[in-house]
PDB file of N, CA, C and O in Angstrom:
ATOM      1  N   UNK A   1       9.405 -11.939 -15.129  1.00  0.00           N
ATOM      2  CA  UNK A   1       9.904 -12.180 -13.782  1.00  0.00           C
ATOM      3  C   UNK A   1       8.770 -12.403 -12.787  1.00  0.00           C
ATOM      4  O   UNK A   1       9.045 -13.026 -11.762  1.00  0.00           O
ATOM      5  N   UNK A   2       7.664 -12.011 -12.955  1.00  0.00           N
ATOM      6  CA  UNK A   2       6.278 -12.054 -12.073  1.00  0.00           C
ATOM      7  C   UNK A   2       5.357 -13.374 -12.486  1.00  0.00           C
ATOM      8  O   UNK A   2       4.445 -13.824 -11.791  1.00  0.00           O
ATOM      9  N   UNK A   3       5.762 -13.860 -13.679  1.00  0.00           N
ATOM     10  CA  UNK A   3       4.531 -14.326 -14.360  1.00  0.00           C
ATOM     11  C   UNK A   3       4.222 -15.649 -12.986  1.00  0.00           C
ATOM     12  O   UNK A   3       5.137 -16.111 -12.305  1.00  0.00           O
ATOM     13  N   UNK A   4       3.017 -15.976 -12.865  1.00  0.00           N
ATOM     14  CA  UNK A   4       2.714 -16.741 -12.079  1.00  0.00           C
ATOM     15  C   UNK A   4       3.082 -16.365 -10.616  1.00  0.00           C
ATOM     16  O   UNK A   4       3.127 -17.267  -9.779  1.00  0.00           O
ATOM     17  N   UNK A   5       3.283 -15.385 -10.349  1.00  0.00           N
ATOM     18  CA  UNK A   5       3.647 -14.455  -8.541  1.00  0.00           C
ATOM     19  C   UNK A   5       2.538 -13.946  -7.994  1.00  0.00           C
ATOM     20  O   UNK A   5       1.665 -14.671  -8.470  1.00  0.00           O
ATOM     21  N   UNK A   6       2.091 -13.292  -7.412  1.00  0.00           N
ATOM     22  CA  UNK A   6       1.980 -12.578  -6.565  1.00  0.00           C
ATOM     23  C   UNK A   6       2.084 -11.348  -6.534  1.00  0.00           C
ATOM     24  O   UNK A   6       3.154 -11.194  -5.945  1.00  0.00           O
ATOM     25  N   UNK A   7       1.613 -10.157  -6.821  1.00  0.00           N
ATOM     26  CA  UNK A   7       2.007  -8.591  -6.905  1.00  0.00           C
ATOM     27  C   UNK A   7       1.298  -7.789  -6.122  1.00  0.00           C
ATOM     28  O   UNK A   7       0.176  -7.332  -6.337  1.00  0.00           O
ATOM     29  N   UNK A   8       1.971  -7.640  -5.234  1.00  0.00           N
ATOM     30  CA  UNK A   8       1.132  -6.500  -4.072  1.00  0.00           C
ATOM     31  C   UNK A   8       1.625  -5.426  -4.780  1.00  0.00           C
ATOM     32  O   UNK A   8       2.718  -5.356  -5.342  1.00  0.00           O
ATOM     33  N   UNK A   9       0.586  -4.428  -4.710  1.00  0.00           N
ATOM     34  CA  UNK A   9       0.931  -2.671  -4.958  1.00  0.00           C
ATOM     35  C   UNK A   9       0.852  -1.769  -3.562  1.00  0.00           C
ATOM     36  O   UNK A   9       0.489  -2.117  -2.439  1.00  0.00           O
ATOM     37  N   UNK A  10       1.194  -0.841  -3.911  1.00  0.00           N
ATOM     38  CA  UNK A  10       0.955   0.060  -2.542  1.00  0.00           C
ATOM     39  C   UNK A  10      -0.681   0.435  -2.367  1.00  0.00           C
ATOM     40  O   UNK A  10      -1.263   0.552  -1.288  1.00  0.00           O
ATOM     41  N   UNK A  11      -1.276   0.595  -3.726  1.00  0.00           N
ATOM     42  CA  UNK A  11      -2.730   0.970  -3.763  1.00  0.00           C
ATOM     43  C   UNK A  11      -2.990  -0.141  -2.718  1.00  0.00           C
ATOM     44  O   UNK A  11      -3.414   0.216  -1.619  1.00  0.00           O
ATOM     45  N   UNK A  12      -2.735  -1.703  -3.002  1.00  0.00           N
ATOM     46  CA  UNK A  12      -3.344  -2.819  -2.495  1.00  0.00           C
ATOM     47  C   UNK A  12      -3.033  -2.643  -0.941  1.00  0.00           C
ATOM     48  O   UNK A  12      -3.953  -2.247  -0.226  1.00  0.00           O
ATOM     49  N   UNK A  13      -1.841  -2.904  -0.403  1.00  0.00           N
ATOM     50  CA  UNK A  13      -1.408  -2.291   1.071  1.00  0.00           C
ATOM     51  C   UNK A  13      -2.015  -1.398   1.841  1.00  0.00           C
ATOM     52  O   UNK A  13      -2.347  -1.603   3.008  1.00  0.00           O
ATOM     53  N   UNK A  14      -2.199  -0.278   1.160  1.00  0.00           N
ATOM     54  CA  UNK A  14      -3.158   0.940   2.225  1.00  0.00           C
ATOM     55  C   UNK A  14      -4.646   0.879   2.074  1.00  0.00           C
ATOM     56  O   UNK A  14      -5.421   1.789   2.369  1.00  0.00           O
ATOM     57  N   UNK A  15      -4.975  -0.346   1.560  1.00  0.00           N
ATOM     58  CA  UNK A  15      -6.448  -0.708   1.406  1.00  0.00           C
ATOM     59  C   UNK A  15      -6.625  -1.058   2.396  1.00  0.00           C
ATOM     60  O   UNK A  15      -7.492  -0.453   3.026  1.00  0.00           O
ATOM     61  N   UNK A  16      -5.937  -2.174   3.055  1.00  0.00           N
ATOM     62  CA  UNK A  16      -5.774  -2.951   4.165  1.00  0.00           C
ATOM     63  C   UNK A  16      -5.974  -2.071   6.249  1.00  0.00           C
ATOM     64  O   UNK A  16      -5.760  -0.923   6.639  1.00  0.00           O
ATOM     65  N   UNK A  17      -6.325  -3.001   6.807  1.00  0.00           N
ATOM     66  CA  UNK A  17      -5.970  -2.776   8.045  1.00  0.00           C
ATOM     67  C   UNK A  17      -4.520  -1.825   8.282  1.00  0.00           C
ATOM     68  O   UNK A  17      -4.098  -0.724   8.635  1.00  0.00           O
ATOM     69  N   UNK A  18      -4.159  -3.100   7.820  1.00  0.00           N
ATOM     70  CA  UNK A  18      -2.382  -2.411   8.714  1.00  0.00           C
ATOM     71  C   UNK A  18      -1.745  -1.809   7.949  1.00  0.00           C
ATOM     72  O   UNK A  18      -0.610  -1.552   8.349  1.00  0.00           O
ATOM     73  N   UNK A  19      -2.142  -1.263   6.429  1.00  0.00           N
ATOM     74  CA  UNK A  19      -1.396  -0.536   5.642  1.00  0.00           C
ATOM     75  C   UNK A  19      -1.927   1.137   5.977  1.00  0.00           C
ATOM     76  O   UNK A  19      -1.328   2.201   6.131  1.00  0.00           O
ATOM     77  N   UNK A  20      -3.163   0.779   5.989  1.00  0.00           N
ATOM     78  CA  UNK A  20      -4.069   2.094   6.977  1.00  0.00           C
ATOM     79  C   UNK A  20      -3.092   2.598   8.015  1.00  0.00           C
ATOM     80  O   UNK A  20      -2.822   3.798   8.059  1.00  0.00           O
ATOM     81  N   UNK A  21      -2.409   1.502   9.072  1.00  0.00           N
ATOM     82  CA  UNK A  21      -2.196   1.922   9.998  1.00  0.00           C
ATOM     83  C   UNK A  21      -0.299   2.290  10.005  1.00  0.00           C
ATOM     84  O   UNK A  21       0.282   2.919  10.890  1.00  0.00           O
ATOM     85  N   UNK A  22       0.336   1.690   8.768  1.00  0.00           N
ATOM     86  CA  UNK A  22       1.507   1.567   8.056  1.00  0.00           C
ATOM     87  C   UNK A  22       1.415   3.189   8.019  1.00  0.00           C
ATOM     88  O   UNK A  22       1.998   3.797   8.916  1.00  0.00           O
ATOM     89  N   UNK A  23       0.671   3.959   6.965  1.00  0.00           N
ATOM     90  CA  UNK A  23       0.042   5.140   6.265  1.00  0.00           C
ATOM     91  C   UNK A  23       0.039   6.008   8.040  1.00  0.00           C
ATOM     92  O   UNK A  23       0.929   6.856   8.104  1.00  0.00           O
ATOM     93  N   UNK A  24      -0.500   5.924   8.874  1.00  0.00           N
ATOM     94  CA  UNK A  24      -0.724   6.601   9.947  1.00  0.00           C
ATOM     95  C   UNK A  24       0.564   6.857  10.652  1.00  0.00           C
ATOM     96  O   UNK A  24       0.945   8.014  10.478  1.00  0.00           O
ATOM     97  N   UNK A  25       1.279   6.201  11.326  1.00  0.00           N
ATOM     98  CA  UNK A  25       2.054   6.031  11.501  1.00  0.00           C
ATOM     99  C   UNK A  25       3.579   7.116  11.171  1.00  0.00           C
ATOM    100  O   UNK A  25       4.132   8.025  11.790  1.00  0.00           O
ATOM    101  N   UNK A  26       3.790   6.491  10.013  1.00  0.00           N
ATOM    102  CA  UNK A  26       4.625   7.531   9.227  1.00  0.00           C
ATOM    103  C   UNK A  26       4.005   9.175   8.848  1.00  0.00           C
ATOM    104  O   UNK A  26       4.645  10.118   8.383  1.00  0.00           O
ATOM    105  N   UNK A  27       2.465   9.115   9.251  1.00  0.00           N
ATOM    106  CA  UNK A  27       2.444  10.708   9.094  1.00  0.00           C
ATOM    107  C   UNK A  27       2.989  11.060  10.444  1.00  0.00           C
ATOM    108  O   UNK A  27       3.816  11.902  10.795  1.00  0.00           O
ATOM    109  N   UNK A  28       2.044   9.863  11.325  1.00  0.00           N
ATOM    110  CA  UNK A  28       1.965  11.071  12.846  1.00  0.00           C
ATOM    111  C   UNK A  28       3.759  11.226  13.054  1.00  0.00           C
ATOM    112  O   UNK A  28       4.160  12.332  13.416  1.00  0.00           O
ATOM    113  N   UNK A  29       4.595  10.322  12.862  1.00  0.00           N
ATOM    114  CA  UNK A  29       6.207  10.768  13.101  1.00  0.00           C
ATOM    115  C   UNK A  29       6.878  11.736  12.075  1.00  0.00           C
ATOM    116  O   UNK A  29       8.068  12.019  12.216  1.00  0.00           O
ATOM    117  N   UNK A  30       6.175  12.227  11.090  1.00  0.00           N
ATOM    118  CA  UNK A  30       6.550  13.265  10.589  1.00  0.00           C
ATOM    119  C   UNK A  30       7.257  12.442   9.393  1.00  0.00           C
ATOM    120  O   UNK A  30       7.764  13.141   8.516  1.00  0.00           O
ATOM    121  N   UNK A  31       7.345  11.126   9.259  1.00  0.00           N
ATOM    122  CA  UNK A  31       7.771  10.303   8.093  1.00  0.00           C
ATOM    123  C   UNK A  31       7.800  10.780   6.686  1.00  0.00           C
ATOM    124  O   UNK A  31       8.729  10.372   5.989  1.00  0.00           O
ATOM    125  N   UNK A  32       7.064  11.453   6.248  1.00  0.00           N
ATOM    126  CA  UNK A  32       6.218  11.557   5.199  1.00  0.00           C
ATOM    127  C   UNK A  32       6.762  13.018   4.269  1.00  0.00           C
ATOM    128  O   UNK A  32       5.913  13.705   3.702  1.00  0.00           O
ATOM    129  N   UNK A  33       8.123  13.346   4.207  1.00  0.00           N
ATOM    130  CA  UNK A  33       8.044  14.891   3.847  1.00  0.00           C
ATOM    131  C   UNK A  33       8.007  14.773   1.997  1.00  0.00           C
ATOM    132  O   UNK A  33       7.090  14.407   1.261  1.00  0.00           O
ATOM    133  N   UNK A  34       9.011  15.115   1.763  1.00  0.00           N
ATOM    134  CA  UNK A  34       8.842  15.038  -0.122  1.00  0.00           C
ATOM    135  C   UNK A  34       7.488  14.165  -0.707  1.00  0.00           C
ATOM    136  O   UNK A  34       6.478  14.605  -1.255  1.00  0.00           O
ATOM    137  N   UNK A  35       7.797  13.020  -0.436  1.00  0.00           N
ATOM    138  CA  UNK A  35       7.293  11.396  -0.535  1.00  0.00           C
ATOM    139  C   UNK A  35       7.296  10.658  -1.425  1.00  0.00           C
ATOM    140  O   UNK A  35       6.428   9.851  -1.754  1.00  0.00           O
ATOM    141  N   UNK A  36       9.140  11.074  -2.290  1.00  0.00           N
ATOM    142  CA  UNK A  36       9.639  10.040  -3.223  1.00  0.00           C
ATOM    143  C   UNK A  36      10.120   8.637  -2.893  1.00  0.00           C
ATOM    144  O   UNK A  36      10.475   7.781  -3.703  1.00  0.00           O
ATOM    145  N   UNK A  37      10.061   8.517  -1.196  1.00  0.00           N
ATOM    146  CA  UNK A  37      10.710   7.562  -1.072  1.00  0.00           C
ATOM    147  C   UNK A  37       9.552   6.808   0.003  1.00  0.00           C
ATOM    148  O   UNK A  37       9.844   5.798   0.643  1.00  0.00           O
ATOM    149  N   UNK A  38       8.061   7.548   0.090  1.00  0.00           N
ATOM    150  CA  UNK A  38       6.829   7.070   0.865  1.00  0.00           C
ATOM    151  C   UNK A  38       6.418   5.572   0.283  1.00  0.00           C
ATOM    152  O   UNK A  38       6.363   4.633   1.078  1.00  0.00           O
ATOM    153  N   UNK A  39       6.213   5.427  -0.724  1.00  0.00           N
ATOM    154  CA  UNK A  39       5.923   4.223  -0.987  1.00  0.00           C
ATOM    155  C   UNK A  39       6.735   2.858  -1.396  1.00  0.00           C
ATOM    156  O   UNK A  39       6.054   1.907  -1.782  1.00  0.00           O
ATOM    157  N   UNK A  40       7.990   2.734  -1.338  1.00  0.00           N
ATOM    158  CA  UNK A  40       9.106   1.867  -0.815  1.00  0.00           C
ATOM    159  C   UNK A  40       9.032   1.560   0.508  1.00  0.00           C
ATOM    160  O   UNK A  40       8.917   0.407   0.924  1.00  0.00           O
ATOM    161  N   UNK A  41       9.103   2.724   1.327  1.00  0.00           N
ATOM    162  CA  UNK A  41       9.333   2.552   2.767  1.00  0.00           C
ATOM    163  C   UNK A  41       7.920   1.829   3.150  1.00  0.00           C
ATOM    164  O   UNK A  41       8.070   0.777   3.772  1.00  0.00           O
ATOM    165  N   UNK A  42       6.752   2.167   2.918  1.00  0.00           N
ATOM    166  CA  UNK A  42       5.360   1.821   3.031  1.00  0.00           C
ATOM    167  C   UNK A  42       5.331   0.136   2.790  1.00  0.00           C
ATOM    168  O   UNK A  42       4.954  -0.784   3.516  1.00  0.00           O
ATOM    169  N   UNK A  43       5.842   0.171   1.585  1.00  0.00           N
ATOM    170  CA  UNK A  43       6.072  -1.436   1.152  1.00  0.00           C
ATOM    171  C   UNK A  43       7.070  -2.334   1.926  1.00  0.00           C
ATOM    172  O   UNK A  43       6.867  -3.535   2.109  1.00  0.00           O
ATOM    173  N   UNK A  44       8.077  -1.721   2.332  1.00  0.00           N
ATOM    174  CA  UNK A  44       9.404  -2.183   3.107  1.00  0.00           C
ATOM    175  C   UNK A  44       8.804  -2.914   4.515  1.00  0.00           C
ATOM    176  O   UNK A  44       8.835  -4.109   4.807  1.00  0.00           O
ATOM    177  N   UNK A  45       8.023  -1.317   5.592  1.00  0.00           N
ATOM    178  CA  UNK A  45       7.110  -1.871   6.395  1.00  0.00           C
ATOM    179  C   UNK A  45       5.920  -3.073   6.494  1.00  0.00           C
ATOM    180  O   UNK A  45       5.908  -3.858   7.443  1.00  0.00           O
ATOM    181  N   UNK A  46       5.038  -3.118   5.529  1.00  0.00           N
ATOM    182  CA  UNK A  46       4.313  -3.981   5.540  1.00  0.00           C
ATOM    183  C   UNK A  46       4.736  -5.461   5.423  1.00  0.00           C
ATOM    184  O   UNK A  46       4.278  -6.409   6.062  1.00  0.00           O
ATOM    185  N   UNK A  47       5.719  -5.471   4.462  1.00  0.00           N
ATOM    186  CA  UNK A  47       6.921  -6.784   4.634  1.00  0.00           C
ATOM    187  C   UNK A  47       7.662  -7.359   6.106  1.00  0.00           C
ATOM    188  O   UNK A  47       7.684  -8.497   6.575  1.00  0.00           O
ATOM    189  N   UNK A  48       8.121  -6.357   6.500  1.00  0.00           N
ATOM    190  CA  UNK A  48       8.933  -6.323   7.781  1.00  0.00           C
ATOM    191  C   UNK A  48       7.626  -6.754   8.858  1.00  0.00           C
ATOM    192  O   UNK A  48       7.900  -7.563   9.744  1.00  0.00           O
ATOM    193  N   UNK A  49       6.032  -6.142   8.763  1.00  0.00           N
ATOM    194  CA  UNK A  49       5.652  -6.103   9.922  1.00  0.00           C
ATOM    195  C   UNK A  49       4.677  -7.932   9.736  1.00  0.00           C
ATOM    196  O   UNK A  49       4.424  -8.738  10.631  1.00  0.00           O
ATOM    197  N   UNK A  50       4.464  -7.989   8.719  1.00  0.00           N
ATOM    198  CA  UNK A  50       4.641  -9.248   8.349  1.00  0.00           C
ATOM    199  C   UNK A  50       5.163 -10.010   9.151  1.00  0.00           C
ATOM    200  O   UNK A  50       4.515 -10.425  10.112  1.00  0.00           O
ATOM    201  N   UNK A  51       6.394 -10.351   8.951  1.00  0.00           N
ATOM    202  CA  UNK A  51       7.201 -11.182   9.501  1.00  0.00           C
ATOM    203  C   UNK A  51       6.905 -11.060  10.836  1.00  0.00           C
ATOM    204  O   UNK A  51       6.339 -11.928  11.502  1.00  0.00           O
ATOM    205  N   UNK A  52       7.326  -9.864  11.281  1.00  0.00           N
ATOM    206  CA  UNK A  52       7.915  -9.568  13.018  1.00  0.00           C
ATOM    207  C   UNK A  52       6.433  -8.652  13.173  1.00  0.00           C
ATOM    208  O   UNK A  52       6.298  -7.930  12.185  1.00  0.00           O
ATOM    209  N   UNK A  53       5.640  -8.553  13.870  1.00  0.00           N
ATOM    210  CA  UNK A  53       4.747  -7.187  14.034  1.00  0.00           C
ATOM    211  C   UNK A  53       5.140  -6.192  15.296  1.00  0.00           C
ATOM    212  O   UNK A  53       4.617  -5.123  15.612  1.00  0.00           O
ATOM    213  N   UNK A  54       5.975  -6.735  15.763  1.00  0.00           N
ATOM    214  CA  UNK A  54       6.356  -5.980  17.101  1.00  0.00           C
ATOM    215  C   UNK A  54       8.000  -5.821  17.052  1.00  0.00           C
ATOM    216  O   UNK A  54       8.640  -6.414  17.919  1.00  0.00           O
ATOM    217  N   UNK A  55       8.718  -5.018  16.038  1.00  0.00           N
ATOM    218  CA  UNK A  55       9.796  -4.715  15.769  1.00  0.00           C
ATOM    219  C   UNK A  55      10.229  -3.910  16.495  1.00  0.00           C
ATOM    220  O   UNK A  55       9.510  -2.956  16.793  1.00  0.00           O
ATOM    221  N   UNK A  56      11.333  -3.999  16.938  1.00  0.00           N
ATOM    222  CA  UNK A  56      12.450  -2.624  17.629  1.00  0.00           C
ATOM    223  C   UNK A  56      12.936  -2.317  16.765  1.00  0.00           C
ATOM    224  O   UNK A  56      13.055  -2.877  15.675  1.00  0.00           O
ATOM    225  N   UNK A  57      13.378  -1.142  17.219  1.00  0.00           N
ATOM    226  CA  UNK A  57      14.629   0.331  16.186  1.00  0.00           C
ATOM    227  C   UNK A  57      14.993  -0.191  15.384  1.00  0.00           C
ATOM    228  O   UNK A  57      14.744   0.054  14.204  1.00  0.00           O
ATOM    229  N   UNK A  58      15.988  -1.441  15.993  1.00  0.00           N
ATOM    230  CA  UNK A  58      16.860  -2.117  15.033  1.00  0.00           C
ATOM    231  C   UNK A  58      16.391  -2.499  13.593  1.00  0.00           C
ATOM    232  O   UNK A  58      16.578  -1.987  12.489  1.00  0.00           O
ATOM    233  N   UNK A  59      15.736  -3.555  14.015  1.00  0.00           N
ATOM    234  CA  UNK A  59      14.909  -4.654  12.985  1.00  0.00           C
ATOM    235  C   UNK A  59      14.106  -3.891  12.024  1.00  0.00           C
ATOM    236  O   UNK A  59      13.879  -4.442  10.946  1.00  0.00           O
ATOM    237  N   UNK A  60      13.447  -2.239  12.316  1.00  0.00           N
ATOM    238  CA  UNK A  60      12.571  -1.501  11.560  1.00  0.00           C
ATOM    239  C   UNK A  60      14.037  -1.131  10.544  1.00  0.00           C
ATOM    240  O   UNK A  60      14.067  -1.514   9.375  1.00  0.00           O
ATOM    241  N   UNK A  61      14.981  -0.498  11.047  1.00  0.00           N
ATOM    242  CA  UNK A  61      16.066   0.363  10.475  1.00  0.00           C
ATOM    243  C   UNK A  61      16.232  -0.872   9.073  1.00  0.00           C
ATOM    244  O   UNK A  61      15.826  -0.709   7.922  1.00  0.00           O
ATOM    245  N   UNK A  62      16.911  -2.012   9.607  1.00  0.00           N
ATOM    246  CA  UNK A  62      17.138  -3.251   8.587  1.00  0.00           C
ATOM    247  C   UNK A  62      16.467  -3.573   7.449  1.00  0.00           C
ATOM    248  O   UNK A  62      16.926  -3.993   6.387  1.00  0.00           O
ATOM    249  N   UNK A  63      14.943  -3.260   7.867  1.00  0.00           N
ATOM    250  CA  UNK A  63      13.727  -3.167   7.417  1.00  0.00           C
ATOM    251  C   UNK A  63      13.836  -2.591   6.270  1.00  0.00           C
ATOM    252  O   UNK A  63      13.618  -3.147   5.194  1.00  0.00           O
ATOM    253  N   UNK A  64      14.230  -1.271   6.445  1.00  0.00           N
ATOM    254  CA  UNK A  64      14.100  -0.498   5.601  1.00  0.00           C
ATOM    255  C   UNK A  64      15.769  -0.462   4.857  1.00  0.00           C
ATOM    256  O   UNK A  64      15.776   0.216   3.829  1.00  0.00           O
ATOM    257  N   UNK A  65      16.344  -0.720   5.010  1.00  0.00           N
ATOM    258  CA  UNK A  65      17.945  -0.714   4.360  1.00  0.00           C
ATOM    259  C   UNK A  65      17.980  -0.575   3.122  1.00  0.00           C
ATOM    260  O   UNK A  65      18.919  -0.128   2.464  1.00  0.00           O
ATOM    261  N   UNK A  66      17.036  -0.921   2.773  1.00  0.00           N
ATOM    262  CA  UNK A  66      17.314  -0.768   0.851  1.00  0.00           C
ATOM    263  C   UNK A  66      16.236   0.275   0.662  1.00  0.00           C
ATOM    264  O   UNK A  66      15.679   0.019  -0.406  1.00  0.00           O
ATOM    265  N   UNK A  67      15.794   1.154   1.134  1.00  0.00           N
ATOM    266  CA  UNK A  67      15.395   2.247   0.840  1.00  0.00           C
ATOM    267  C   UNK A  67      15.923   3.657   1.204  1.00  0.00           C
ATOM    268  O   UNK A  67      16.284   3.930   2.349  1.00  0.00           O
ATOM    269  N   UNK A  68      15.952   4.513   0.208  1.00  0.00           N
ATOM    270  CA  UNK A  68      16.758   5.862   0.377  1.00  0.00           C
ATOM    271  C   UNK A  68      15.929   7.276   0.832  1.00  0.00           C
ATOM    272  O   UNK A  68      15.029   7.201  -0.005  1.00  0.00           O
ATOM    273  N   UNK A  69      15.756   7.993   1.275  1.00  0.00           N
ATOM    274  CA  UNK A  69      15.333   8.991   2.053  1.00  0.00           C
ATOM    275  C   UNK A  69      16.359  10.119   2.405  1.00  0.00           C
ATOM    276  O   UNK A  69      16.946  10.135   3.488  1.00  0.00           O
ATOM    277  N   UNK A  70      16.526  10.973   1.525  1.00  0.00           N
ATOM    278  CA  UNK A  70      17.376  12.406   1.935  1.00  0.00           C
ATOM    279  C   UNK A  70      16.515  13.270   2.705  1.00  0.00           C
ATOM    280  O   UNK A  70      17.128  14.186   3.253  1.00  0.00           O
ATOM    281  N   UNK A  71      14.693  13.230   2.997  1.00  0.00           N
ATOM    282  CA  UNK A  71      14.552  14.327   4.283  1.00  0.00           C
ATOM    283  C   UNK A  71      14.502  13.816   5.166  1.00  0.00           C
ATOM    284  O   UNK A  71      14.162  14.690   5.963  1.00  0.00           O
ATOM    285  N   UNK A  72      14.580  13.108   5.584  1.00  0.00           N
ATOM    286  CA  UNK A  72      14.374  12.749   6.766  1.00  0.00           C
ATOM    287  C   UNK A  72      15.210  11.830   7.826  1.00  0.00           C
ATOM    288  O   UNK A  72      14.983  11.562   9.006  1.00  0.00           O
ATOM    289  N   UNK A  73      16.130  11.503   7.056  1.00  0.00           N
ATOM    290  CA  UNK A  73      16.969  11.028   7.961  1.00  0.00           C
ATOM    291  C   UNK A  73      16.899   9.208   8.948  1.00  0.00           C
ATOM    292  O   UNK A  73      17.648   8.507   9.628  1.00  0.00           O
ATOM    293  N   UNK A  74      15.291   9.187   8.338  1.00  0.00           N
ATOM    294  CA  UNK A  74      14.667   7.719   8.794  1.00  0.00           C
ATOM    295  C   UNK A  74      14.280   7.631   9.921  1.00  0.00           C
ATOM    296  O   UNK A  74      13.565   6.690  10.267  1.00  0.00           O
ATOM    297  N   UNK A  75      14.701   8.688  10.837  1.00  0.00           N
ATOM    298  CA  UNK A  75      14.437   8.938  12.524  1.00  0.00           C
ATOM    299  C   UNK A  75      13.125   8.618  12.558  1.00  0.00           C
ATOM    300  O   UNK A  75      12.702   7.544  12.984  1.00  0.00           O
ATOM    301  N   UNK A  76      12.262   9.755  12.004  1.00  0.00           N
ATOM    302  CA  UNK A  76      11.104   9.950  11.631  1.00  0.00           C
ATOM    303  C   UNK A  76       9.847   8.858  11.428  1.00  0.00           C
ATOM    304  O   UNK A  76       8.663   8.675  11.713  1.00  0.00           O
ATOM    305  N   UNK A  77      10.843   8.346  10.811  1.00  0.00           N
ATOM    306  CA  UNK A  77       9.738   7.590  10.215  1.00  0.00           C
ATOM    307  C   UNK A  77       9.955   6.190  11.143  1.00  0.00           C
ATOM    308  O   UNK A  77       9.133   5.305  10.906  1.00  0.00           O
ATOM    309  N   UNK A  78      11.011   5.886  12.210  1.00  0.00           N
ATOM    310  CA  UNK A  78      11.502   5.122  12.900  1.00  0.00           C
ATOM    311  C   UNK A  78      10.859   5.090  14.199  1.00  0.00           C
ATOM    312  O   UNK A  78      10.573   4.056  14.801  1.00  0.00           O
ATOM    313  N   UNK A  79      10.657   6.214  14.581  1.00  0.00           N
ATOM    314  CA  UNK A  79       9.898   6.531  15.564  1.00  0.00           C
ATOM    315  C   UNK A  79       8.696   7.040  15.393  1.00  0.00           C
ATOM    316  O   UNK A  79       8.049   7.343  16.396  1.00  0.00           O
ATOM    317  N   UNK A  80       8.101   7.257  13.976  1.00  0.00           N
ATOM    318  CA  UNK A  80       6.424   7.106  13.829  1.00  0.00           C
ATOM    319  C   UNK A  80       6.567   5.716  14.292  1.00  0.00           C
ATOM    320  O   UNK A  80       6.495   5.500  15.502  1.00  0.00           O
ATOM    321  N   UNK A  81       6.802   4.546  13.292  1.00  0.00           N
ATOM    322  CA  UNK A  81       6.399   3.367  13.614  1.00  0.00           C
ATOM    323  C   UNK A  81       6.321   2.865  15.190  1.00  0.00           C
ATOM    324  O   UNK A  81       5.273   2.322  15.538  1.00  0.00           O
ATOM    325  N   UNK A  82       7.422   3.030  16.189  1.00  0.00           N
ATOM    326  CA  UNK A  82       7.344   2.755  17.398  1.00  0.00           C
ATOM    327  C   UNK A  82       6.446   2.821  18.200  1.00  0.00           C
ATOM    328  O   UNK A  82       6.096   2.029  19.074  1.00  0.00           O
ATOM    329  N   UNK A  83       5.774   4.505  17.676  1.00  0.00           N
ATOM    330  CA  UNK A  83       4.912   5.256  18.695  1.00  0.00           C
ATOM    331  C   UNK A  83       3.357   4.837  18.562  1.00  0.00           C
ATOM    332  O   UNK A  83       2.309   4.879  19.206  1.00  0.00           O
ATOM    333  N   UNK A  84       3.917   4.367  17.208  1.00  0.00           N
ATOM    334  CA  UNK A  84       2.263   4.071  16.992  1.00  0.00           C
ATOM    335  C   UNK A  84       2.385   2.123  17.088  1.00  0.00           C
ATOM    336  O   UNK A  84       1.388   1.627  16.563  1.00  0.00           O
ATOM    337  N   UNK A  85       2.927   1.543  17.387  1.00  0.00           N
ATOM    338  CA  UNK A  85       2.991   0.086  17.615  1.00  0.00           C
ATOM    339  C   UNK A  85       2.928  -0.010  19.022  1.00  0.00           C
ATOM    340  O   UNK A  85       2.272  -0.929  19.512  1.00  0.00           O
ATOM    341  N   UNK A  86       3.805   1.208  20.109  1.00  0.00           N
ATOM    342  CA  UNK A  86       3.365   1.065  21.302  1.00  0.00           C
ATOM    343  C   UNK A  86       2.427   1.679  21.737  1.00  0.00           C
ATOM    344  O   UNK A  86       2.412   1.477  22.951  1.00  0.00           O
ATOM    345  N   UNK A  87       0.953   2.854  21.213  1.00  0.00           N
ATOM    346  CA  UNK A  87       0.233   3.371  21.508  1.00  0.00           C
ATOM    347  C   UNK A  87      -0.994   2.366  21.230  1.00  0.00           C
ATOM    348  O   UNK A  87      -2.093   2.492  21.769  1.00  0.00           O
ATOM    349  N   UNK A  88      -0.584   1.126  20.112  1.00  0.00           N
ATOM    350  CA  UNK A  88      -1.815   0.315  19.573  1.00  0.00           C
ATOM    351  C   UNK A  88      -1.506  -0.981  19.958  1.00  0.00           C
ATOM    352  O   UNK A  88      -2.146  -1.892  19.432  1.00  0.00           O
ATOM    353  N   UNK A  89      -0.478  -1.291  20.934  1.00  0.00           N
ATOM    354  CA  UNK A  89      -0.511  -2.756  21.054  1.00  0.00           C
ATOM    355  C   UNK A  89       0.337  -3.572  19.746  1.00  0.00           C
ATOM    356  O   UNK A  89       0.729  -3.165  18.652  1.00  0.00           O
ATOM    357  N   UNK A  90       0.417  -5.024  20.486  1.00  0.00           N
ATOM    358  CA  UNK A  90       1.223  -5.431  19.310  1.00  0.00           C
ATOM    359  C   UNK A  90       0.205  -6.085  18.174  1.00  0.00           C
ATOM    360  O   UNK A  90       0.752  -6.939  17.476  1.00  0.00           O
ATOM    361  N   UNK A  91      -0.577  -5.936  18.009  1.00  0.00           N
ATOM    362  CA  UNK A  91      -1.519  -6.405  16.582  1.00  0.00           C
ATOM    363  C   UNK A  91      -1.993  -5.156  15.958  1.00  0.00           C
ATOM    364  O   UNK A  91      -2.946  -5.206  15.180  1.00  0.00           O
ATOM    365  N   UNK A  92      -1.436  -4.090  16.219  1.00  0.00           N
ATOM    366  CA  UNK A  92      -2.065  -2.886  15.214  1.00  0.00           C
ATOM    367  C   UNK A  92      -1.102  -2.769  14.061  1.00  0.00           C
ATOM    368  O   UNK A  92      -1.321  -2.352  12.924  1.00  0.00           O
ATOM    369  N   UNK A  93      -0.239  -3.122  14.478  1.00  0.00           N
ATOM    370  CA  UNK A  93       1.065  -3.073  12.979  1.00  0.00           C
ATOM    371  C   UNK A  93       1.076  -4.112  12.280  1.00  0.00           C
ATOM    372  O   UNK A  93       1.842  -4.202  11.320  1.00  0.00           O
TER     373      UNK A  93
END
């Protein structure tokens, strides 16, 4: 299914600028508890911020839709991303 693709990993993502800042983010909002579901969501974001880098609630929530999270509720990790996209401007995400 890959042959001839493209394969980002999460190792590859938090190498990066904005996976650094992907990784920050979700701690400082408290994102981060178990963290069976940290590196989906990690991957979900970097996709999403891709596209859009200056996402609202909404578009992050959508973002993440196909990923599952029983601690946290996604708040968390909804409003890490915000706080840290509006504390860094719109090119830090």
């Amino acid at each position: 299914m890959v042959e001839g693709r493209e394969v980002e990993t999460l190792e590859h993502i938090r190498e990066t600028p904005r996976g650094e800042r992907i990784v920050t983010a979700l701690a400082r909002g408290g994102g981060v508890q178990c963290g069976f579901c940290t590196p989906g969501i990690a991957v979900a974001l970097e996709a999403l911020l891709r596209e859009n880098p200056k996402p609202d609630e909404t578009e992050i929530r959508d973002g993440l839709s196909g990923n599952l999270c029983r601690c946290t509720g996604y708040q968390q990790i909804v409003e890490g991303v915000l706080e840290h996209a509006l504390d860094h401007g719109t090119d830090s995400l």
